[in-house]
Steps between C-alpha positions, in 0.01 A plus 500: 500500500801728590642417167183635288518808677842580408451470175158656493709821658787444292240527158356752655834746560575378122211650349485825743907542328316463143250684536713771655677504200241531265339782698886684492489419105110668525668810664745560295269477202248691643814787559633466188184552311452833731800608404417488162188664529643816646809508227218464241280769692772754516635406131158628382539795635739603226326603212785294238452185690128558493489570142759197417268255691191645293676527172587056561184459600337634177757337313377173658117603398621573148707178460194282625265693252703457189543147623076432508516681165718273328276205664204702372625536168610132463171370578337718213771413256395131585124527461565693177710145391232324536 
């Protein structure tokens, strides 16, 4: 009986040390995602970072419209095939 409650205490000190670590890894996440935040929250504050991150993100929109275009225009180019 002794014996199963070592080991039922030894498991259990085992997975508090895991799941210590995993919390730690949590933290650190959770910090460096905060940290980011603010560097992205202060970058936007200049108006040539704020304009950059725009200008991509248009660029983006553009890209994926000439891209459903081409689909768009391939489709018709088969129907008219047929």
């Amino acid at each position: 009986m002794g014996e199963f409650f070592k080991k039922a205490f030894r498991d259990m000190k085992e997975s508090a040390k895991a799941q210590h670590e995993v919390d730690k890894a949590n933290l650190d996440a959770v910090k460096a995602e905060s940290k980011a935040n603010w560097e992205e929250a202060k970058a936007m504050g200049k108006p040539e970072t704020r304009k950059a991150m725009m200008q991509a993100a248009r660029d983006e929109q553009i890209t994926e419209a000439n891209k459903r275009k081409a689909e768009a225009e391939a489709r018709i180019d088969a129907v008219k095939k047929k």
